[in-house]
DRENSEBA-439815 format. One record per residue: x, y, z of N, C-alpha, C, CB in turn; residue number from 1. Coordinates in Angstrom, 2 decimals, decimal comma. Each point is the difference from the previous one (the first is absolute). Glycine has a CB too. Layout:
% DRENSEBA-439815
REC     n.u     n.v     n.w    ca.u    ca.v    ca.w     c.u     c.v     c.w    cb.u    cb.v    cb.w balum
REC       X       Y       Z       X       Y       Z       X       Y       Z       X       Y       Z   NUM
...
This chain:
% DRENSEBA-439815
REC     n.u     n.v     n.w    ca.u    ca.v    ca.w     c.u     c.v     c.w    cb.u    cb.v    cb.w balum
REC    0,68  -70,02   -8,91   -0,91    1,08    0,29   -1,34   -0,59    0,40    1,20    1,53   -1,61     1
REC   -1,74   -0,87    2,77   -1,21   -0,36    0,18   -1,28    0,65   -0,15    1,33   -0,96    1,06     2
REC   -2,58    0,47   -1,90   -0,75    0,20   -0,65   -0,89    1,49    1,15    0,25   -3,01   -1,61     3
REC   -0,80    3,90    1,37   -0,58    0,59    0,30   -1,34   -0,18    0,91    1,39    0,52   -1,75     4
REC   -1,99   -0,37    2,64   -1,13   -0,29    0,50   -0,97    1,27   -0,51    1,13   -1,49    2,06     5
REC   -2,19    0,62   -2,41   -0,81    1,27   -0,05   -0,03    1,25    1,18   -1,32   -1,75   -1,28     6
REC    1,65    2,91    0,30   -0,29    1,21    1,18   -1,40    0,17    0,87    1,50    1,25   -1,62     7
REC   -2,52   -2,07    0,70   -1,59    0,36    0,80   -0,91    0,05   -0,72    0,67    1,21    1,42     8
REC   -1,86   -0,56   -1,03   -1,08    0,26   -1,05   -0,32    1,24   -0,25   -0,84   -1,80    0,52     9
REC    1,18    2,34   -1,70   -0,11    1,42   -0,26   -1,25    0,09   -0,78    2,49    0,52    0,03    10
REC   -2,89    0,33   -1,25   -1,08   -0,32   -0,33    0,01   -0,51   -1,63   -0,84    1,64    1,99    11
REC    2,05   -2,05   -2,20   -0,36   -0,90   -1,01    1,48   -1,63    0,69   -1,16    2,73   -2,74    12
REC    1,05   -3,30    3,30    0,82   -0,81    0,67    0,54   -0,86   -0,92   -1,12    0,21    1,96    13
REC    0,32   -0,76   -3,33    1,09   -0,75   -0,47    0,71    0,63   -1,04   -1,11   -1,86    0,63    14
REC    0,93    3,30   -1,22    0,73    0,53   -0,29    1,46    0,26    0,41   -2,00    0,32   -0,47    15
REC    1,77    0,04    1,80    0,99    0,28    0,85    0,76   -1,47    0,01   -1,35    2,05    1,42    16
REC    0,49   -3,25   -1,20    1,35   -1,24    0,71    0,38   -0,71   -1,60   -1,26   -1,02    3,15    17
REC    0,66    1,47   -4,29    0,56   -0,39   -1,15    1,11    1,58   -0,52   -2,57   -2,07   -0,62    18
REC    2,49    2,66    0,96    1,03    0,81   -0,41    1,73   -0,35    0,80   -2,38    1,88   -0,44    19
REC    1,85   -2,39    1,93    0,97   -0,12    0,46    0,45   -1,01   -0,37   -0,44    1,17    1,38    20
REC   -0,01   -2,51   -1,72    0,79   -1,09   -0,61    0,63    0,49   -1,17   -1,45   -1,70    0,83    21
REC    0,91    2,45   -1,39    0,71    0,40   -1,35    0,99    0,80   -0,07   -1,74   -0,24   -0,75    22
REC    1,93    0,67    1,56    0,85    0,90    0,45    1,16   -0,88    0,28   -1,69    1,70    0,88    23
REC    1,72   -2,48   -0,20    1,12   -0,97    1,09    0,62   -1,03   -0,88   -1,46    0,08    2,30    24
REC    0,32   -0,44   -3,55    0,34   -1,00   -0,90    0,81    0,83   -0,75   -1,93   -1,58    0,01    25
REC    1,90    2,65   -0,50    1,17    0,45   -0,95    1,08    0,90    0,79   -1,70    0,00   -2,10    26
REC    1,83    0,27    3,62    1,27    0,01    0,59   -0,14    1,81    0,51    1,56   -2,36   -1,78    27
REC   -3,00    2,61    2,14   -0,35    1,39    0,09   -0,58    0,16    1,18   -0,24    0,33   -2,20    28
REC    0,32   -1,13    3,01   -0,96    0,05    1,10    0,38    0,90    1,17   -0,59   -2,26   -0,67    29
REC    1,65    2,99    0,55    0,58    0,48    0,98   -0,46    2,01   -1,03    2,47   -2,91    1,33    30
REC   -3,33    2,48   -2,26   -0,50    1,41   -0,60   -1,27    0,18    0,80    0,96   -0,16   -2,58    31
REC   -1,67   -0,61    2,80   -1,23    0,03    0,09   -0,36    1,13    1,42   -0,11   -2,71   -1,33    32
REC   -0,63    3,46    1,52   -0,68    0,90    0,72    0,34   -0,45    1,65   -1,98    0,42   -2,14    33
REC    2,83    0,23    2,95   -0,31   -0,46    1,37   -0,63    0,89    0,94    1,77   -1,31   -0,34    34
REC   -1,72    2,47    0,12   -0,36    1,45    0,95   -1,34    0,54   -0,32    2,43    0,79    0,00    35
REC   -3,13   -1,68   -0,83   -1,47    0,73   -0,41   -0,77   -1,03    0,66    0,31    1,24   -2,46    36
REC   -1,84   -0,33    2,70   -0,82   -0,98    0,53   -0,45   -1,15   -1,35   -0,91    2,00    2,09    37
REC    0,41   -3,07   -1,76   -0,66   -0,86   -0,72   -1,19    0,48   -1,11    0,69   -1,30    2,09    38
REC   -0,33    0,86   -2,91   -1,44    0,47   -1,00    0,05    0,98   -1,10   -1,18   -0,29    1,95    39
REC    0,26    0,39   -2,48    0,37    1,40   -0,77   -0,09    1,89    0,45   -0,85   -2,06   -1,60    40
REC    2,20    2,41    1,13    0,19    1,35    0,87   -0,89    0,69   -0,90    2,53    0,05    1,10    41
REC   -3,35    0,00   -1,88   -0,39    1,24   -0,33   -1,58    0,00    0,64    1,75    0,25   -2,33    42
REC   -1,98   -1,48    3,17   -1,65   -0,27    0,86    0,96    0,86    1,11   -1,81   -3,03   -0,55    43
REC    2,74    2,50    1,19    0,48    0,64    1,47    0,59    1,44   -0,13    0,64   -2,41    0,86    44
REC   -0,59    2,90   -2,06    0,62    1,59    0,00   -0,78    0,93    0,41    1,18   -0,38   -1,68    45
REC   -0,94    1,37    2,18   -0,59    1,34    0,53   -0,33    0,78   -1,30    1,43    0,11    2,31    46
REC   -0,15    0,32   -2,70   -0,12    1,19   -0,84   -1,14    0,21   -1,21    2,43   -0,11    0,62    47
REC   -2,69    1,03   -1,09   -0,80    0,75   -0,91    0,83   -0,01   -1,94   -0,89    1,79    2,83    48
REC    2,03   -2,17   -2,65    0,76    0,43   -1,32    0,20   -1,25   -0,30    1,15    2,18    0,32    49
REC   -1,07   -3,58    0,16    0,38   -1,48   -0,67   -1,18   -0,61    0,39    2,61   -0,26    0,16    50
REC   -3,65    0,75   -0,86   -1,51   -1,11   -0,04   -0,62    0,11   -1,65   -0,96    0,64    3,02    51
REC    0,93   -1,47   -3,94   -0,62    0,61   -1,06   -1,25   -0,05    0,08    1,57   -0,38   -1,19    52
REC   -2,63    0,28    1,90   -1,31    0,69   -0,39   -0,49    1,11    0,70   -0,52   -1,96   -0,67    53
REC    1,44    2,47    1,60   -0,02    1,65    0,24    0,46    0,83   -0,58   -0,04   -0,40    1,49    54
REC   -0,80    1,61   -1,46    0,25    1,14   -1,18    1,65    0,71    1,09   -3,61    0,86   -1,33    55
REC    4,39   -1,33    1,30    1,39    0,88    0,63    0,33    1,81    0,01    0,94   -2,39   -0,96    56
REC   -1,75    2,78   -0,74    0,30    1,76   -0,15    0,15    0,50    1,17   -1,31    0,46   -1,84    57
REC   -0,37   -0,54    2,84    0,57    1,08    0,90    0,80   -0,29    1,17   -1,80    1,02   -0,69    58
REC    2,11   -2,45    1,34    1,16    0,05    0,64    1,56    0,44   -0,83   -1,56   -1,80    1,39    59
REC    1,46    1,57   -2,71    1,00    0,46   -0,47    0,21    1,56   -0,04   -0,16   -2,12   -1,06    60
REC   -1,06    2,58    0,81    0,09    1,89    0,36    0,42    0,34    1,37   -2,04    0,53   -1,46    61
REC    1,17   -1,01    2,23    0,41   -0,03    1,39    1,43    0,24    0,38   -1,78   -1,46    0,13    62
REC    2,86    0,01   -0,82    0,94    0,14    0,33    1,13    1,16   -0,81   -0,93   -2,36    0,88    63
REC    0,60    2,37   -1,88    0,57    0,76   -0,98   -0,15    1,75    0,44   -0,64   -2,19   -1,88    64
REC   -0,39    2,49    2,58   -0,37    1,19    0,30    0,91    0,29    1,56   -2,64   -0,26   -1,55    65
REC    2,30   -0,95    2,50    1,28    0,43    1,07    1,56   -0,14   -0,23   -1,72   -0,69    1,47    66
REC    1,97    0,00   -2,54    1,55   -0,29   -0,34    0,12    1,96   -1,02    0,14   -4,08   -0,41    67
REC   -1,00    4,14    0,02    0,53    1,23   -0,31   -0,42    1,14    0,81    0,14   -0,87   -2,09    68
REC   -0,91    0,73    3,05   -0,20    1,03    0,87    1,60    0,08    0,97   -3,12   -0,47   -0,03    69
REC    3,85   -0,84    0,46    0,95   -0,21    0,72    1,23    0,96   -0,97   -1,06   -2,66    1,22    70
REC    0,80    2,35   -2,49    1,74    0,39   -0,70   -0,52    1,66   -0,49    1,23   -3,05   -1,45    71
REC   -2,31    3,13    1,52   -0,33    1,84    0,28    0,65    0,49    1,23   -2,43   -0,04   -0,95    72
REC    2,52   -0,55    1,90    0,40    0,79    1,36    1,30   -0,40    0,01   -2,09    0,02    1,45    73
REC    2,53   -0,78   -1,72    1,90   -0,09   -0,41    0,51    0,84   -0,87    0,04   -2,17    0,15    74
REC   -0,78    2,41   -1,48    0,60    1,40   -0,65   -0,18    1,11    0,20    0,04   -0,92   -1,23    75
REC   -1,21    0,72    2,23    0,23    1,94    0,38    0,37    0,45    1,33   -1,84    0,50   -1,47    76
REC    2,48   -1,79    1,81    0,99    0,05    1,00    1,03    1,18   -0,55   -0,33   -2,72    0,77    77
REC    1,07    2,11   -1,47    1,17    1,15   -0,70   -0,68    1,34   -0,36    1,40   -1,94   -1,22    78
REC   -1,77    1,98    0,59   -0,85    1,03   -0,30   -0,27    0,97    1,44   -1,10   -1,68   -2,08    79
REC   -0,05    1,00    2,88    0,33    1,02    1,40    1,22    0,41    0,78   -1,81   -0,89    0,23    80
REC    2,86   -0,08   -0,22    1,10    0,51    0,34    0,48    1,53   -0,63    0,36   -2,56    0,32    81
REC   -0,40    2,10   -1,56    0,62    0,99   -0,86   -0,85    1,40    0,22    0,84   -1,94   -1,84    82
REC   -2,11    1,73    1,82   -0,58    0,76    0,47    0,21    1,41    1,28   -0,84   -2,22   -1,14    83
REC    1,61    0,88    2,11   -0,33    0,69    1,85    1,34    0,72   -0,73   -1,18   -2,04    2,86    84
REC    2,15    1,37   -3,33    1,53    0,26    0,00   -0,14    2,12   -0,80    1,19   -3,84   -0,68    85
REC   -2,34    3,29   -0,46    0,06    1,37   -0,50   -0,14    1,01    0,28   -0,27   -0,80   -0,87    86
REC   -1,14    0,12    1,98   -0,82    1,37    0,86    1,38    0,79    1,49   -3,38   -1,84   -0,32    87
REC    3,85    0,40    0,29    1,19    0,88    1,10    0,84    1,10   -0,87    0,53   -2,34    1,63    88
REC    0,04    1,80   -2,57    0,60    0,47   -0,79   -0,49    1,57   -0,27    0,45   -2,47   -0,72    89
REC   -1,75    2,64    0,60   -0,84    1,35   -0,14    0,23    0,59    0,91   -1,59   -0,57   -1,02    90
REC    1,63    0,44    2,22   -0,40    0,63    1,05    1,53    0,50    0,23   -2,36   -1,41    0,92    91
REC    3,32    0,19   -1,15    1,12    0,97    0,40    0,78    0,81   -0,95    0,15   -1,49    1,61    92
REC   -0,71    1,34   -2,46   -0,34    1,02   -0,91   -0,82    1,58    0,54   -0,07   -2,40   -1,53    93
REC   -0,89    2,04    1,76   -0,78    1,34    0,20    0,73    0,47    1,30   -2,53   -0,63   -1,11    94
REC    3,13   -0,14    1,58    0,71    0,92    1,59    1,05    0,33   -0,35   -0,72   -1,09    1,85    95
REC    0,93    0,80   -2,85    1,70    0,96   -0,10   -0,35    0,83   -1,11    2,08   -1,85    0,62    96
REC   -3,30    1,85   -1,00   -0,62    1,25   -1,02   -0,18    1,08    1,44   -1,76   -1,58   -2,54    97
REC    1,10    1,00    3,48   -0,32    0,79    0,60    1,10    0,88    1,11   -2,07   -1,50   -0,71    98
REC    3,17    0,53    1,00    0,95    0,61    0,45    0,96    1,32   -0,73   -0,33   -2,35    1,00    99
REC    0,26    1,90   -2,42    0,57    0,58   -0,70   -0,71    1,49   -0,17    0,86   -2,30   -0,87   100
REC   -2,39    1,88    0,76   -0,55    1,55   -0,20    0,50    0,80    1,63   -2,65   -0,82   -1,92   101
REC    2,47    0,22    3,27    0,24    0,64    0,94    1,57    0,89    0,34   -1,91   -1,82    0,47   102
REC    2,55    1,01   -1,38    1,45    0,17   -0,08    0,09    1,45   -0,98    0,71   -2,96    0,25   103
REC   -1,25    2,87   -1,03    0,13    1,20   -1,24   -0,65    0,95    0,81   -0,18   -1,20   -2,47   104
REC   -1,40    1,03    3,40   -0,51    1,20    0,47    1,05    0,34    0,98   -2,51   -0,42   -0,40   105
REC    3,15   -0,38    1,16    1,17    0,82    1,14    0,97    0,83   -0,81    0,11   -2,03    1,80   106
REC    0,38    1,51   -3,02    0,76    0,69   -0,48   -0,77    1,28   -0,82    1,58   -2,14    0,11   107
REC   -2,59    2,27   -0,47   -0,64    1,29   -0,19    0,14    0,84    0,67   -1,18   -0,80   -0,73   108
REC    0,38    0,64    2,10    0,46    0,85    1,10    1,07    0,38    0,79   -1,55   -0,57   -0,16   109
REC    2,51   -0,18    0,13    1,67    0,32    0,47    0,55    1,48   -1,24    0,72   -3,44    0,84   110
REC   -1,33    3,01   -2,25    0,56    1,15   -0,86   -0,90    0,81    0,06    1,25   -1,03   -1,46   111
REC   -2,56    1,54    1,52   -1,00    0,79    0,57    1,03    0,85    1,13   -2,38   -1,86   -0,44   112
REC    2,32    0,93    1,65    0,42    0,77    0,98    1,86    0,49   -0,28   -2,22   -1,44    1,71   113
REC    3,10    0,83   -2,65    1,21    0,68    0,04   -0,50    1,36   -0,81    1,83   -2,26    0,12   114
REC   -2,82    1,86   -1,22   -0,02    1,34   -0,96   -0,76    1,18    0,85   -0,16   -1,50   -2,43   115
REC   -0,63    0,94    3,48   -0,31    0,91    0,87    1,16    1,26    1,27   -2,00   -2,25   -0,62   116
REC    2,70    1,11    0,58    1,11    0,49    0,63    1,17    0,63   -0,40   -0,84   -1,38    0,90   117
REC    0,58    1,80   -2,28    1,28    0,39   -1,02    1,50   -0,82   -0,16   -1,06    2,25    0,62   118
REC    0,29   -3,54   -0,20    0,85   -1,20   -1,14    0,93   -0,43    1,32    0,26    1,26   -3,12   119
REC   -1,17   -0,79    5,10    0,95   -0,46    0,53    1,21    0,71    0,46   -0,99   -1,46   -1,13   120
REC    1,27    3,11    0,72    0,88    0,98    0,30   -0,05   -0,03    1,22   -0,12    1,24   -1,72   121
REC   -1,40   -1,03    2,13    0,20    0,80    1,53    0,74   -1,45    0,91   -2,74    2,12   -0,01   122
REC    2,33   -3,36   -0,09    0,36   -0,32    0,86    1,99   -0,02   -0,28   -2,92   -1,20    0,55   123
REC    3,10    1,22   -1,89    1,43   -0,02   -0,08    0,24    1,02    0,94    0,40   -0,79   -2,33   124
REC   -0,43    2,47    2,16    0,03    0,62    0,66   -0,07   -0,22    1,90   -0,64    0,75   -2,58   125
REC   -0,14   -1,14    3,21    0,34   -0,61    0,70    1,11   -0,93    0,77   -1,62    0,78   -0,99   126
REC    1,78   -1,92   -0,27    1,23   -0,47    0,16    1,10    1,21    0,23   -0,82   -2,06   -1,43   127
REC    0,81    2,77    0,31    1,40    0,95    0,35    0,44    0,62    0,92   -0,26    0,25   -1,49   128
REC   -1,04   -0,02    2,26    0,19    1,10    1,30    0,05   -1,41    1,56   -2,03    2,94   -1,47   129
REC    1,68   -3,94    0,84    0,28   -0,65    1,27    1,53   -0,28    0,04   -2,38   -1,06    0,14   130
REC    3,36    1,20   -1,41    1,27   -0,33   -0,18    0,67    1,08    0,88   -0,26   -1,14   -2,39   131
REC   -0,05    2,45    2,29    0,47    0,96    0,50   -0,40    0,41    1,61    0,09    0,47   -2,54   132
REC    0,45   -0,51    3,76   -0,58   -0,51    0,91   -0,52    1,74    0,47    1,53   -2,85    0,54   133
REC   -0,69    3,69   -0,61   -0,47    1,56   -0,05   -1,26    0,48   -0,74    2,34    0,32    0,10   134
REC   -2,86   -1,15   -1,18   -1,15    0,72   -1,07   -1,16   -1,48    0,76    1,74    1,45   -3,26   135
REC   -1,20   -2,34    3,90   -1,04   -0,87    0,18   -0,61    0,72    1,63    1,24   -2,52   -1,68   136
REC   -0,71    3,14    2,24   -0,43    0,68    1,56   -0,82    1,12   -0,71    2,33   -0,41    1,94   137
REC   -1,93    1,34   -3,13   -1,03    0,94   -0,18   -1,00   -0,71   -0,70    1,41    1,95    0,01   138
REC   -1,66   -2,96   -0,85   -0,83   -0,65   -0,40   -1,33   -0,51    1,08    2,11   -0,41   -1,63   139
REC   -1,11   -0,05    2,99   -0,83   -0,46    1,03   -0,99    0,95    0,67    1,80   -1,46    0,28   140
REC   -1,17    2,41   -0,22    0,13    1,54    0,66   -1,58    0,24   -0,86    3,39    1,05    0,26   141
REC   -3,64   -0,78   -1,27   -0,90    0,32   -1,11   -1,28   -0,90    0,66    1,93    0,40   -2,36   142
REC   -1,35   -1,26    1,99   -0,94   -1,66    0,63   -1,43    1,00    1,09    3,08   -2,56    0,60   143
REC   -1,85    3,14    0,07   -0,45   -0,34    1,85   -0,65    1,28   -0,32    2,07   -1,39    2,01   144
REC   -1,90    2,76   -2,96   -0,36    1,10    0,21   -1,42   -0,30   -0,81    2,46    1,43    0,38   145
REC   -2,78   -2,50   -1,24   -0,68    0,32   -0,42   -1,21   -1,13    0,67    1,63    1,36   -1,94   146
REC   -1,97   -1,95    3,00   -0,49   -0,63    0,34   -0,32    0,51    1,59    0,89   -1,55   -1,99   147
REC    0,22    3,08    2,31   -0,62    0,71    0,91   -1,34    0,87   -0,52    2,39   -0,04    1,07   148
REC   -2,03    0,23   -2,52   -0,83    1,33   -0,71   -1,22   -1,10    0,00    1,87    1,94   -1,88   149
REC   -1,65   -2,95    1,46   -1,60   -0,68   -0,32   -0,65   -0,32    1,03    0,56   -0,97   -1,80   150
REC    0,02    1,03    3,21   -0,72    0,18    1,24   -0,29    1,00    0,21    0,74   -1,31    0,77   151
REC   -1,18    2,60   -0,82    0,31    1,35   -0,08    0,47    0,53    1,01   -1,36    0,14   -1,32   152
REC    2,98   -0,14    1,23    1,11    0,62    0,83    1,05    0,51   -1,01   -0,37   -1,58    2,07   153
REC    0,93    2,72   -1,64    1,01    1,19   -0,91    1,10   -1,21    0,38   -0,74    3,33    0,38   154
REC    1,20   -3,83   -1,48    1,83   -0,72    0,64    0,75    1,05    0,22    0,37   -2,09   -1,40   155
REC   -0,47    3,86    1,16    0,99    0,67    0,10    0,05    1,21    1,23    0,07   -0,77   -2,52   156
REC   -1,31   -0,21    3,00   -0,11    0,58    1,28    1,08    0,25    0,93   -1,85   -0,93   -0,33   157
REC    2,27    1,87    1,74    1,36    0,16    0,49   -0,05   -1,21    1,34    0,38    3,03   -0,83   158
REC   -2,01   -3,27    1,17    0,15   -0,50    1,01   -0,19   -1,93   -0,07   -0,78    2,79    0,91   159
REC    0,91   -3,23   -2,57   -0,27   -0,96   -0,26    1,02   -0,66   -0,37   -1,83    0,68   -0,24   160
REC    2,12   -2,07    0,41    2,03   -0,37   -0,65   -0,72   -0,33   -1,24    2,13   -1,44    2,10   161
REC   -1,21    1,94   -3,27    0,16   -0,51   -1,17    1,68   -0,84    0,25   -1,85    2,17   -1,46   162
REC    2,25   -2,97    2,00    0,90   -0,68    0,40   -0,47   -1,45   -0,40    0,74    1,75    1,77   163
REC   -0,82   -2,55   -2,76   -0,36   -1,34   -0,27    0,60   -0,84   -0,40   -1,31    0,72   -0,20   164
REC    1,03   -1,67    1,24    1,49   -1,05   -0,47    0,03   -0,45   -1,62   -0,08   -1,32    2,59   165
REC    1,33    0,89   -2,58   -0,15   -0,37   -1,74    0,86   -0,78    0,04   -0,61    1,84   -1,30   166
């Protein structure tokens, strides 16, 4: 194995080229740091949370306040769903309340108008005389006499046909 070259001058250098002999002498040298810059990382770090003579709290609020602002809007994710899902849910609800009331008022007035009509006789009546093809010509006949009278003309006049097809 061959001995290590010093990596350089960082800012404590013989720290660094006595660690690495020590390292190599007891069979570790292949532990030692290759992907970091030289020196000590806590002079070359950025961050606010691995320095001890900065007060960290309020980057730590900082972060603590957007990590829970983030998992607020993930749980009321569900929540609004459930929400939209309900409000549809209402509505088609209220339209088949509302169909339903329109449905009951048609049927009000269909029995209104049979009870108006005595339950629907006359038009049975009707039916019967259209079965009969003799009572359906005087039926027609009636029709025609009475729609001369509401023009004001006698249907039984001599010089007028009461002759109507039927």
């Amino acid at each position: 194995m061959q001995p290590l070259a010093p990596k350089g001058k960082g800012y404590h250098p013989a720290a660094e080229e006595t660690l690495a002999m020590a390292s190599e002498a007891r069979g570790q040298a292949g532990m030692l740091r290759t992907s970091a810059p030289i020196g000590n990382e806590r002079m070359l770090s950025e961050g606010a949370a691995d320095k001890v003579e900065v007060n960290t709290q309020p980057y730590n609020n900082q972060t603590h306040t957007v990590q829970n602002q983030k998992q607020n809007i993930l749980s009321s994710v569900p929540q609004a769903q459930a929400n939209a899902i309900g409000g549809v849910r209402k509505g088609n609800a209220d339209m088949s309340q509302a169909e339903y009331k329109a449905q009951e008022m048609a049927n009000s007035r269909m029995a209104e108008v049979l009870y108006a009509n005595d339950g629907g006789a006359a038009l049975m009546k009707i039916n019967e005389l259209a079965a009969d093809p003799a009572q359906m010509k005087m039926f027609m006949q009636r029709i025609g006499e009475s729609k001369m009278m509401a023009q004001g003309n006698n249907p039984q006049a001599g010089f007028q046909s009461t002759n109507f097809a039927g």
